[in-house]
N, C-alpha and C positions, 0 to 999 in steps of 0.2 A: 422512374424509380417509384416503388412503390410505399405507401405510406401506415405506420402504425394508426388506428381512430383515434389515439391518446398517446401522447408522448411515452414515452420510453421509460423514464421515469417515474410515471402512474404504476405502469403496467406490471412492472421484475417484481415492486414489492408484493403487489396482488399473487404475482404466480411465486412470491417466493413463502407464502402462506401455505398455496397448494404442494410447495416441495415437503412442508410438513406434515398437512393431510396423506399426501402419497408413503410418508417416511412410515406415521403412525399404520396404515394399514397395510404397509408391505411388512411391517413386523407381526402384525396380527394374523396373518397370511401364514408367514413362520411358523409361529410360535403362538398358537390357538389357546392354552392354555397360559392365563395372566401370570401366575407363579413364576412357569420356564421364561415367558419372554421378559418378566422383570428382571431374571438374573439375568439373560441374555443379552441384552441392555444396558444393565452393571456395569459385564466384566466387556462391556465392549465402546466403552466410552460415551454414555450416553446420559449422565450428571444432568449437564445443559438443558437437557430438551422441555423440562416444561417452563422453564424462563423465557427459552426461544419460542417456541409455541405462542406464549401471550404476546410476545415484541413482534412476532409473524401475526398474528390476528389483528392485531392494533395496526399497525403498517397495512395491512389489507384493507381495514373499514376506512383509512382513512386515504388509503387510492383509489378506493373506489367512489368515495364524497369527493376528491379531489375530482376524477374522470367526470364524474355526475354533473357538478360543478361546471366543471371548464367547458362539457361541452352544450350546457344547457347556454350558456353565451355566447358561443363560437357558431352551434351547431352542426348540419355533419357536411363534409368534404367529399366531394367529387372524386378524387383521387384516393378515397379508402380504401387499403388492404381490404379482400373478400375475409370473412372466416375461415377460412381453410389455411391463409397465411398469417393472419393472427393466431391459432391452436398451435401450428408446427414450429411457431418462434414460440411460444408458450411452451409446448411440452420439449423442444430443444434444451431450454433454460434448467427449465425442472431437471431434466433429468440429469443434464449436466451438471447443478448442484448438488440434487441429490448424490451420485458419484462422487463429486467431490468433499463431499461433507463424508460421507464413511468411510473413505480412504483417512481423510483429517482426522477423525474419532480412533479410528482400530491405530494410527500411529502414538497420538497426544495419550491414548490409555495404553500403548504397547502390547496391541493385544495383535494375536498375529492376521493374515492378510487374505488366509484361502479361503474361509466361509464368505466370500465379497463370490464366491462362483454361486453360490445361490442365493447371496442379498440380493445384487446386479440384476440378474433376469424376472426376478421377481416384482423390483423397484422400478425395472421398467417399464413391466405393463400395467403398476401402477398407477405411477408416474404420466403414463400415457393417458389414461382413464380422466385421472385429475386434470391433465391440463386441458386436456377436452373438456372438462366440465369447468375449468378457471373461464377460459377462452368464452368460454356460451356466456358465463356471468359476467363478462365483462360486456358482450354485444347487447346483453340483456340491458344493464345498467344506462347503457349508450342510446337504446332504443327507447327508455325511460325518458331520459334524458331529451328527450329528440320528439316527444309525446307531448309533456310539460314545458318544451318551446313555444312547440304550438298551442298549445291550450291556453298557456300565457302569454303568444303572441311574438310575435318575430323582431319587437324591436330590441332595443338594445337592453341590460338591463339597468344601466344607468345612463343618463339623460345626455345628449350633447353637450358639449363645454357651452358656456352662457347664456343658457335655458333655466340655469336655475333663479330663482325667486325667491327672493328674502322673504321672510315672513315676520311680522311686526311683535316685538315681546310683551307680554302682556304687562302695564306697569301698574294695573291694582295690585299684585303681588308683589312684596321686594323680597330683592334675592336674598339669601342667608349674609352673603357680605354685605349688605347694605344693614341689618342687623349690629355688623362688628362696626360698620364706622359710625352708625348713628348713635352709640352708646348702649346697645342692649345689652343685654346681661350676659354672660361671659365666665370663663370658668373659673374658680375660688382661687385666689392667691396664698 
């Protein structure tokens, strides 16, 4: 069976970023002129999207600090998906939320259902473009990740269980509460 480089959970929010990059530019695609695609957008349920745009960005920076992360201490697996099978579970995703999200829109705004014959073909090669370019940044991010192992060295990045070493407090300084019980000055009654 083969294996995601980052769990599962890292990765949908990262490509569910790109399902909005792909969103925004299969509109611009459309609807060249900013005017037409604002109304077009309007009257077709699309209120939400710069809310979601910033909770899809933030959800993104913070999958891919999260990947960066896990796999700078883990490092990399033998058993990794090639990229060819991380993109096509990528752009899978995408575009199947993409689809899903304008079907969701043209109902919740009651707008009707036939202009989705040239969202749809449009979204997809999108869609497509995007997750191929989610997928490369996410191998990117991993290959970083996998640089700064080595550069920092292959051990763990925290110390085995009892290796650590207390280190002695220095007692020329007294702490703040050594202040409150020895009678120092304190705040006005």
């Amino acid at each position: 069976m083969s294996r995601l480089p980052v769990p599962r959970s890292i990765v949908w929010p990262i490509a569910f970023a790109g399902v909005f990059v792909g969103h925004a530019l299969t509109y611009a695609i459309l609807a060249p002129v900013a005017q037409t695609r604002s109304q077009l957008l309007a009257s077709t349920g699309h209120a939400y999207l710069p809310v979601a745009v910033h909770a899809g960005l933030v959800s993104a920076l913070m999958g891919l600090a999260t990947a960066f992360l896990g796999r700078l201490g883990r490092g990399r697996d033998a058993r990794e998906i090639p990229f060819r099978g991380l993109a096509s579970r990528v752009v899978s995703f995408q575009f199947l939320t993409f689809a899903a999200i304008e079907v969701a829109e043209r109902m919740a705004a009651r707008a009707p259902l036939h202009d989705l014959t040239h969202v749809l073909p449009a979204g997809a090669v999108t869609q497509l473009a995007v997750g191929v370019l989610v997928a490369a940044v996410i191998k990117l991010v991993l290959r970083a990740a996998d640089a700064a192992g080595e550069i920092l060295g292959s051990g763990s990045p925290t110390p085995p269980g009892g290796s650590l070493v207390p280190l002695p407090l220095r007692t020329a300084v007294p702490a703040f509460t050594d202040r409150l019980m020895l009678g120092g000055r304190g705040p006005p009654r």
